[in-house]
C-alpha positions as CSV (number, residue, x, y, z in Angstrom):
1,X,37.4,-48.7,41.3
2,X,36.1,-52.2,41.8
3,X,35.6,-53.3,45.3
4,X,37.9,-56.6,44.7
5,X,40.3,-54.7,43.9
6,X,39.8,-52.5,46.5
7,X,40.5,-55.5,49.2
8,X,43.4,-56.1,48.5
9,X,45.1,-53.1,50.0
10,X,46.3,-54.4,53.2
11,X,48.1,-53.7,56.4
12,X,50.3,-56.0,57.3
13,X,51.8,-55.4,61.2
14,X,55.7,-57.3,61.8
15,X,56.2,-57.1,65.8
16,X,58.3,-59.1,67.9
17,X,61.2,-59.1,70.4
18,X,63.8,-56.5,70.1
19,X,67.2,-57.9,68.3
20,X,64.9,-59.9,66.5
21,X,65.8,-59.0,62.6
22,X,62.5,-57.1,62.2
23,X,64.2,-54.0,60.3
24,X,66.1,-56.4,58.0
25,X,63.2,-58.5,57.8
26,X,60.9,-55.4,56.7
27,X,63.7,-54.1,54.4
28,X,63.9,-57.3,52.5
29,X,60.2,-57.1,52.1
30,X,60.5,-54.2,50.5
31,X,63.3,-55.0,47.8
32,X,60.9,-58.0,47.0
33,X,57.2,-56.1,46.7
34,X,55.4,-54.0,44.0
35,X,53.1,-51.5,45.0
36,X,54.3,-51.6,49.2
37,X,54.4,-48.7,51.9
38,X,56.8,-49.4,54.8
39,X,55.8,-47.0,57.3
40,X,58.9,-45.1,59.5
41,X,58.0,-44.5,62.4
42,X,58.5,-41.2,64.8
43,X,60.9,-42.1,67.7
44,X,62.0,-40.0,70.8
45,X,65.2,-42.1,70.7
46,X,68.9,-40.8,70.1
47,X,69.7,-42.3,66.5
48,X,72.4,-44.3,66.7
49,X,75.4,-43.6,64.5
50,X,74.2,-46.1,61.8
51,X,71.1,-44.6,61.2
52,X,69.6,-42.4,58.5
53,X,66.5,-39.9,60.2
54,X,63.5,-40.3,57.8
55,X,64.9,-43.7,56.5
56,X,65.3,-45.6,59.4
57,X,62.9,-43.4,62.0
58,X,61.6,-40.0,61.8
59,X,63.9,-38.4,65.1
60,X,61.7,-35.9,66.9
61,X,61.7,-34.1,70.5
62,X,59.7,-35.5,73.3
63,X,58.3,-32.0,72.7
64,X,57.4,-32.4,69.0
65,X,56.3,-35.9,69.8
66,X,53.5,-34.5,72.1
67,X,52.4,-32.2,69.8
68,X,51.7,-35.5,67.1
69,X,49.7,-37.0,70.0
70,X,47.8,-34.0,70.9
71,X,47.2,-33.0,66.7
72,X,45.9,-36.7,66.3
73,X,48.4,-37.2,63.9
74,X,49.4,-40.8,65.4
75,X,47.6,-44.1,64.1
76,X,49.5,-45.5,67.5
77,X,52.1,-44.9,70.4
78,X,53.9,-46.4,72.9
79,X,56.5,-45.4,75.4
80,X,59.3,-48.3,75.5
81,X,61.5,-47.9,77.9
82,X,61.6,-44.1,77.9
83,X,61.6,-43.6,74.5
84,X,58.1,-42.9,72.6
85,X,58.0,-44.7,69.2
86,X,54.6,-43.8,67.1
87,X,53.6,-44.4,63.5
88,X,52.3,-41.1,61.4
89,X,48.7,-41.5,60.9
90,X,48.4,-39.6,57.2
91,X,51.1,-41.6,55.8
92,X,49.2,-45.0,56.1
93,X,46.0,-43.6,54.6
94,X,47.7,-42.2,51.8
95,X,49.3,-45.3,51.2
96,X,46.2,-47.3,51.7
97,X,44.0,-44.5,49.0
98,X,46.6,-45.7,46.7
99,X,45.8,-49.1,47.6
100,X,49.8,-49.9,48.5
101,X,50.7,-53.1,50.7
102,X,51.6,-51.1,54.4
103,X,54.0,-52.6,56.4
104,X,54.1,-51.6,59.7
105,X,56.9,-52.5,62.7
106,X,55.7,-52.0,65.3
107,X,55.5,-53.5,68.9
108,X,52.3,-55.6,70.4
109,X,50.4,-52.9,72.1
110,X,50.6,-50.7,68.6
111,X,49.3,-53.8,66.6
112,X,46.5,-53.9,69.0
113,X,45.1,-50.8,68.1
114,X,46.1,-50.9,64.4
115,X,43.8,-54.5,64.6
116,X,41.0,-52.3,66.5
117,X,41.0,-49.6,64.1
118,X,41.6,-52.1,60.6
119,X,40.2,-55.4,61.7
120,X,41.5,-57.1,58.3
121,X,45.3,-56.3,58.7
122,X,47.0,-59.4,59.4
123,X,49.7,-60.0,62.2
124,X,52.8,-61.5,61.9
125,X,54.6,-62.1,65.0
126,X,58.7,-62.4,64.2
127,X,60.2,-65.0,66.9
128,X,64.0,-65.8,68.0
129,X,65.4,-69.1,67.3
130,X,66.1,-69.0,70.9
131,X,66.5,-66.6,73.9
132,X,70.6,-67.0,73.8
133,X,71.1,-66.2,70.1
134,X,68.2,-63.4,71.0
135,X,70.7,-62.2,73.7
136,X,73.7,-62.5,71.0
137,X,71.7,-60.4,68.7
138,X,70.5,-57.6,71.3
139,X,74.2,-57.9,72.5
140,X,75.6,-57.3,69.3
141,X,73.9,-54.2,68.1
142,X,75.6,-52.3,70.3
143,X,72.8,-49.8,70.2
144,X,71.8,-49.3,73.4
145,X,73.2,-49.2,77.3
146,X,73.8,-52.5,79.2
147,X,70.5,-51.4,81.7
148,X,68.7,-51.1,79.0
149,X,69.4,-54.2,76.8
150,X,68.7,-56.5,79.9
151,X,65.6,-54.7,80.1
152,X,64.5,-55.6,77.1
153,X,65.3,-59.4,77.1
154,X,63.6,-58.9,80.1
155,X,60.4,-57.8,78.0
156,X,60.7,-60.4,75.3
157,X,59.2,-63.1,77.1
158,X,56.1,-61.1,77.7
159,X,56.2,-59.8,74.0
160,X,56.8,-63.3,72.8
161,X,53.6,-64.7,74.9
162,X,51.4,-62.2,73.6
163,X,52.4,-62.9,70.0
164,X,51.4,-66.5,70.4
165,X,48.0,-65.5,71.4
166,X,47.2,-62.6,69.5
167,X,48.8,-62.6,65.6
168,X,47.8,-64.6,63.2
169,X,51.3,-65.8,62.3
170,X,53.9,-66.9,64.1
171,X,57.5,-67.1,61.9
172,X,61.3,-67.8,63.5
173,X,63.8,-66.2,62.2
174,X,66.4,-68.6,62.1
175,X,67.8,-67.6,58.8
176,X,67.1,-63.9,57.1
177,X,66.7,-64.8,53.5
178,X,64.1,-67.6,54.6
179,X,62.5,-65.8,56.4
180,X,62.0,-63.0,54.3
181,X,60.7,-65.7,51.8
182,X,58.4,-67.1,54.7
183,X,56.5,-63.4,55.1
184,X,56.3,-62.9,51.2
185,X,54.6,-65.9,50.9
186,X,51.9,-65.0,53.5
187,X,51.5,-60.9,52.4
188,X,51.3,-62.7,48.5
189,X,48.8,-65.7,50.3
190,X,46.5,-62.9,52.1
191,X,46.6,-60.3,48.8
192,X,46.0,-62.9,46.4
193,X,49.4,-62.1,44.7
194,X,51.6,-65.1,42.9
């Protein structure tokens, strides 16, 4: 296998505010990309009536989910707001022996440690036209309790700060199919794909 080759297997790490469009984002990615891995991550969460488990998260026990942390078998973790969210570790270096494109979503503490451990993924921060069509889109999902929405509006400033100081790329979602096209252009920019 030549080494050049070899480099251009990449993670790529999409964070950003909750309600963002991250999920549609990645999905979109996906329809557009040869050769690519999104990772689903494992999630202590009740799956709301629109979701598929093992297409849109892996649903698990808080019980099973300590077992993944205590087995290793997590690349990273994080507890938001009483829910643990965690991406399987064996799934990205399968995908990355294969030399696919991963695409992980995950939030800013998990990119951390995905940056520790693979210093040449590349970060891409997702960011809300503003905070009221961020509340709009948090709103609208319909997802999740009142408490809990307003906590995590609450959250996005933070989340949004650190993303201007720690990825690489910065992109507003304004529009999905832009967007989308925005992304592409950098994962095709940083693999050396057209």
């Amino acid at each position: 296998m030549d080494s050049n080759h070899r480099r251009k297997a990449k993670i790529f790490v999409i964070s950003g505010p909750s309600g963002v469009g991250k999920s549609s984002i990645c999905r979109g990615l996906v329809n557009q990309l040869d050769n690519v891995y999104h990772s689903i991550s494992v999630t202590t969460r009740p799956k709301a009536i629109s979701e598929v488990d093992g297409k849109d998260y892996c649903f698990v026990t808080k019980e099973q989910f300590r077992q993944y942390i205590e087995k290793g078998l997590l690349l990273e973790y994080a507890d938001v707001f009483g829910n643990f969210y965690g991406t399987p570790k064996d799934k990205i270096e399968q995908a990355l022996q294969a030399e696919k494109i991963v695409i992980l979503e995950i939030d800013v503490q998990g990119a951390k440690k995905v940056k520790q451990l693979y210093p040449d993924s590349v970060l891409i921060f997702i960011l809300p036209p503003n905070k009221t069509e961020l509340t709009k889109r948090i709103s609208g999902r319909g997802r999740e309790k009142a408490d809990v929405a307003k906590k995590r509006l609450a959250k996005a400033d933070a989340e949004i700060e650190d993303g201007q100081k720690f990825y690489q790329y910065l992109v507003v979602n304004n529009d999905l199919e832009k967007t989308v096209n925005e992304v592409l252009r950098i994962i095709q920019r940083c693999t050396g794909g057209n």
